[in-house]
N, C-alpha and C positions, 0 to 999 in steps of 0.2 A: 623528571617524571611527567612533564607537559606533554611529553613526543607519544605515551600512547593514550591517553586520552585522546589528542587527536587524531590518530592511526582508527581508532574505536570509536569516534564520531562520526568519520568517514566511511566504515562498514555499516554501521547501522541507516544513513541515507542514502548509499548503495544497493542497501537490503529493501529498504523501505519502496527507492523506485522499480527495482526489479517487481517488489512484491507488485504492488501499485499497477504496473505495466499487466502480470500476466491475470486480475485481477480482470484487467480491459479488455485483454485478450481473451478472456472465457466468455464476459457478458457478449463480446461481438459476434463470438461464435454461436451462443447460444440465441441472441437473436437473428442470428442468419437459418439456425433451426427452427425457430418459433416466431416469425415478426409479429403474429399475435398478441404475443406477452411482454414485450419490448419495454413496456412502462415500469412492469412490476422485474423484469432483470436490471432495467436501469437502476431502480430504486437500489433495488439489493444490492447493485454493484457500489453505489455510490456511497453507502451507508458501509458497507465493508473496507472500503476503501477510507474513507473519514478515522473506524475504529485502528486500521494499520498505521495509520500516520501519528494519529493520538499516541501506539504503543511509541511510535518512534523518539516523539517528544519526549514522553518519560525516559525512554532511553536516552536520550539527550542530556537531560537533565540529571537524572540517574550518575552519570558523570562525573561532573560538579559535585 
């Protein structure tokens, strides 16, 4: 029963870098809309991006 566990560790960091990436991919567009406010999409990107990864970990754990 070890085989999916890791099968299902390996989708959730999958998941997590997909998320992560398109996560990038909005704050870049949106600051190519607004370079204005670049501080305040940074922020939100970076913060949203921290809280996907957190879920990741519990999933991680979750696990185990």
């Amino acid at each position: 029963m070890e085989i999916p566990k890791i099968v299902g560790a390996g989708l959730v960091i999958i998941g997590t870098g997909i998320g992560i990436g398109l996560i990038g991919r909005g704050a870049m567009d949106a600051i190519g809309r607004q370079p204005d406010a670049s501080n305040k999409i940074l922020v939100a990107a970076i913060v949203i991006a921290a809280l996907v990864e957190g879920i990741a970990f519990a999933a991680l754990f979750a696990v185990n």
